[in-house]
N, C-alpha and C positions, 0 to 999 in steps of 0.2 A: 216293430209295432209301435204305434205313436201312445200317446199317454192323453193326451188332450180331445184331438180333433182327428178325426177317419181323412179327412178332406186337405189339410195341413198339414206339413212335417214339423213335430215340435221345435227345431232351432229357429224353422221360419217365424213361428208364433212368440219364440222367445226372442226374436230379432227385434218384432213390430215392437214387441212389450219392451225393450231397452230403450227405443227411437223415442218414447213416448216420457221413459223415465229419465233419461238426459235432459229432453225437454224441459221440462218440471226443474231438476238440479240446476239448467241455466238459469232460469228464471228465476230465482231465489239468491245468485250471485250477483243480481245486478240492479240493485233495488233504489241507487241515490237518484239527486234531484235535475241530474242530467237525464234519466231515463224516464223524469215526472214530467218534463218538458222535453222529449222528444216530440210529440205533436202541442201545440201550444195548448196552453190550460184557458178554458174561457173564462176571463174575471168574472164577470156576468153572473154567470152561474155558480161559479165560487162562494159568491158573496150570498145570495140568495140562501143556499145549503148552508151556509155556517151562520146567516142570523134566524133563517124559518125552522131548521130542526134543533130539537132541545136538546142539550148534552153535545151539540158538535162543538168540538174543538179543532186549534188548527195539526193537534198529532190523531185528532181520529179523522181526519177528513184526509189527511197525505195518505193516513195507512190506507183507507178504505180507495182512495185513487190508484194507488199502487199496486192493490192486488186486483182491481179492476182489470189494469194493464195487464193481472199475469195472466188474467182468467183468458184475452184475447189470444197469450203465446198458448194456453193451454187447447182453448179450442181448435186453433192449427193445429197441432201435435196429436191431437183426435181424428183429425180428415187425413194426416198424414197414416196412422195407425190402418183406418180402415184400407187406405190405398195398398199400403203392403200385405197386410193379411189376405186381400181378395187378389193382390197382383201374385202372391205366391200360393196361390191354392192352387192343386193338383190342375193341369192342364191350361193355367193361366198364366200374366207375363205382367210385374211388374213396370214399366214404363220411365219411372224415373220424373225427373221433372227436365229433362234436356232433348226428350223422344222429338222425331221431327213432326207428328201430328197434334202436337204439346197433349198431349191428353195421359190418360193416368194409366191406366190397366188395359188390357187387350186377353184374348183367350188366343191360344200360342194356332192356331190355325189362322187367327187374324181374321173371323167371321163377326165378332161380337168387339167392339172399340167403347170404353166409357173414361166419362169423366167424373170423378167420384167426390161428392160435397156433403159437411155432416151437417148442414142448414142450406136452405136453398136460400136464404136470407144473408148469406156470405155473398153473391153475387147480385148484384142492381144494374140496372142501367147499360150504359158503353160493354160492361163487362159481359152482362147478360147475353148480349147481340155477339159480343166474342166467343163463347161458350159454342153458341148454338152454332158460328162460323166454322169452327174448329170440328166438330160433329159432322156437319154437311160436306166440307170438306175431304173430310176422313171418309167418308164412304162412298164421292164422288167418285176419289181416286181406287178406289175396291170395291169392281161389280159384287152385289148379293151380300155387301156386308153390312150391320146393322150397327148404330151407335148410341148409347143413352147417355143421360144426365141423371145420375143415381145419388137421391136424396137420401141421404141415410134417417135424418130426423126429419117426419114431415108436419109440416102445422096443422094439418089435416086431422092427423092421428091416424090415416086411413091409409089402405095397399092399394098398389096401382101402378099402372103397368100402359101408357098410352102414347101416342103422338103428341108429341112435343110443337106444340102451334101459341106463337102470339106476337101480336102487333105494339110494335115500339117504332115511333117518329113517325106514324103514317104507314111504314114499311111491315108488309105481313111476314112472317118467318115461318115457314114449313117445309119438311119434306118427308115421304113416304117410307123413310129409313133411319131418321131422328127420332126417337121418345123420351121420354121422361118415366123415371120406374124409381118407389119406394124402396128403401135399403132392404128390406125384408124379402121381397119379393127378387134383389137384383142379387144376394145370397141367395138366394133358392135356384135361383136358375146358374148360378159358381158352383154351387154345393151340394147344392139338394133343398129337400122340404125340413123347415125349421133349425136350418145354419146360424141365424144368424143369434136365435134363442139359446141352440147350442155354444156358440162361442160367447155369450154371456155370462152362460152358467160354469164353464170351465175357465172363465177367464182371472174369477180370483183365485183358483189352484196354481195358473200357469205364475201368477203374478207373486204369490206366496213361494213358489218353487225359486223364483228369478231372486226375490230379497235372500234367500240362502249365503246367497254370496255378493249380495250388495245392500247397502246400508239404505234405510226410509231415507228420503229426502227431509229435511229438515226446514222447516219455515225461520231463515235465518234472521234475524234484528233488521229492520227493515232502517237502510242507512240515511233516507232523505228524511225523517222524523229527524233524526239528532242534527241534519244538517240544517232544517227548519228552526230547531230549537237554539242555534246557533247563531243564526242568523235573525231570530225573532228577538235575543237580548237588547237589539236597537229599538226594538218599539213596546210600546205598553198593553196594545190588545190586539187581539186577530185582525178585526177590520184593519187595522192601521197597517200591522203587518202584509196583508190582502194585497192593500195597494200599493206597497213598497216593496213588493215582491211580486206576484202575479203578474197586478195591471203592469207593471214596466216590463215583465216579461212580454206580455201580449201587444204593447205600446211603447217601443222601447223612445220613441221622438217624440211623445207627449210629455209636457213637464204639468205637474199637477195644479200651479197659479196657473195655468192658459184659459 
């Protein structure tokens, strides 16, 4: 008899729940100023924020960039979460990220195909027009079968449950077996009515139950501060510093006389 959820088997819910908290533990192991400049830092904007807001300095503005960056691994780790819980719910087929429809979840008869996003704002553009590809696709190749795009957070605030139609480059995208469906309502139809409320509400027991035998995640000393501070010895104030750090990060062939 499960302890959490009628619809779940507890190991599975305590699986998602592990996937999510590794997450978190890497992200907290890898804080210096290589991982600050993984995607370039815009001088520009740097500089702006550390002369318009009052009280920035250059260790509150690394810190505050730094955990910006985790907040991005953390959001992944949340659309990851959802995929597993609804891929292992009773009668359903987690997919993996290697399936050859690329798509996330499926119900184990293979009638109902989705692609599961905790913002519909994670996907724009090129990607958008990919999504929908992958969808039409998938139910080309399987008469009678139906496929969504299940926004777990919608900007709407609203439930909804429709055909998935819209025009990008001139080119219209629809078909009669593609929708778009609210996370709430795309749980209801995995689980039942109010899954998705329920797994809310049991999910800090399940989570409390999981810490039993592993430790909080600890927000550890964030390494690129001290490596800032290190490197900041050579200059007398932030701005100075700005540009003899940043901008040559972002400019590395501009010399500052040009």
């Amino acid at each position: 008899m499960n302890k959490y959820l009628n619809w779940i088997d507890d190991e599975s819910l305590i699986e998602a729940i592990s996937h999510v908290y590794l997450s978190f533990k890497g992200a907290f192991s890898n804080l210096d100023l290589k991982e600050l400049n993984r995607n370039v830092v815009d001088p520009f904007l740097h500089i702006f924020d550390m002369k318009l807001v009052e009280g920035k300095t250059i260790e509150t503005w690394v810190e505050a960039e730094m955990k910006r960056k985790i907040q991005k691994t953390f959001n992944n780790s949340i659309g990851d979460f959802h995929q597993k819980v609804l891929g292992n719910a009773y009668g359903w087929r987690d997919l993996g990220h290697n399936h050859e429809t690329g798509l996330d979840v499926c119900s184990r008869d293979e009638s109902i195909f989705a692609e599961i996003k905790n913002r519909k704002g994670t996907i724009t553009g090129a990607n958008l027009n990919s999504v929908f590809n992958k969808l039409q696709a998938t139910v080309e190749r399987r008469e009678s079968s139906t496929a969504y795009l299940v926004e777990i957070l919608s900007k709407s605030k609203k439930s909804y449950n429709c055909p998935w139609e819209f025009t990008a480059k001139s080119q219209r995208y629809s078909h009669p077996r593609v929708f778009i469906i609210s996370g709430d309502l795309f749980y209801e139809q995995v689980a039942g009515p109010n899954a998705l409320c329920d797994l809310f509400r049991m999910l800090p027991i399940a989570i409390s139950d999981f810490l039993v035998e592993h430790p909080k995640v600890v927000e550890s000393e964030i390494e690129a501060i001290k490596q800032v501070l290190e490197i900041q010895d050579k200059s007398s104030r932030d701005d100075e510093f700005s540009f003899s750090y940043f901008f040559k990060q972002a400019y590395p062939k501009l010399d500052r006389e040009s």
